[in-house]
N, C-alpha and C positions, 0 to 999 in steps of 0.2 A: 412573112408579112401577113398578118390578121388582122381581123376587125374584134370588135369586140365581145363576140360571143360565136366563138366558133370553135370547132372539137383539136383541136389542137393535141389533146394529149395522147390520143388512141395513136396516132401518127406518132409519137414517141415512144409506144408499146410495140406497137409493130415491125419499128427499123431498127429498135434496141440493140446495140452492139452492132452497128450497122455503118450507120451514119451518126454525127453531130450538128445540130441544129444552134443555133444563133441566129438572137433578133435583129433585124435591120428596120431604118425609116421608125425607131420607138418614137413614140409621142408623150409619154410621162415621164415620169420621175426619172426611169430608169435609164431616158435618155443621154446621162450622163455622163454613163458608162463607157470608156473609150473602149471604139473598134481599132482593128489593126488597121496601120498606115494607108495602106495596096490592100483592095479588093482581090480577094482569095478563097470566093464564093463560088463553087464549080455549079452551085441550082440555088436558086431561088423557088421555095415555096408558097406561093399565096391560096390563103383560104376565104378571101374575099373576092364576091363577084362583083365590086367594081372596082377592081383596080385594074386599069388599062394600057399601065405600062412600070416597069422596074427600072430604075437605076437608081446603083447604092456606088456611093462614094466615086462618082464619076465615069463609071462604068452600065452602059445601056444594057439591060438583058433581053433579047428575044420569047416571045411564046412558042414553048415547043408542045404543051399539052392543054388542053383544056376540057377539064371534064366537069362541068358545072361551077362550083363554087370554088373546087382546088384546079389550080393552074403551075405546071413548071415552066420556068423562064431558064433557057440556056444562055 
């Protein structure tokens, strides 16, 4: 989850061949996109400092990190 101007891609360089990222909570276009049925999200990513709570497709995530702007929700 990001807002709209945040480094999103360095974090795609860095877990390369790691991890896979997919967007959740989109608000454009591309919201159209179907997710899978069952949340099957082991973290949530956010690089927005205010978002103050996650839950994608019915499922709550807790805050397990918070380091300024990036936060992981378990």
């Amino acid at each position: 989850m990001v807002d709209g101007d945040t480094w999103e891609y360095p974090l795609w360089a860095l877990t390369a061949n790691h991890l896979t990222f997919e967007h959740v909570q989109v608000e454009n276009p591309g919201a159209r996109l179907d997710l899978p049925s069952t949340p099957r999200y082991c973290l949530v990513v956010t690089l927005a400092p205010t978002i103050s709570s996650v839950e994608v497709q019915g499922k709550v995530y807790r805050k397990v990190l918070d380091a300024g702007p990036l936060a992981l929700w378990q």
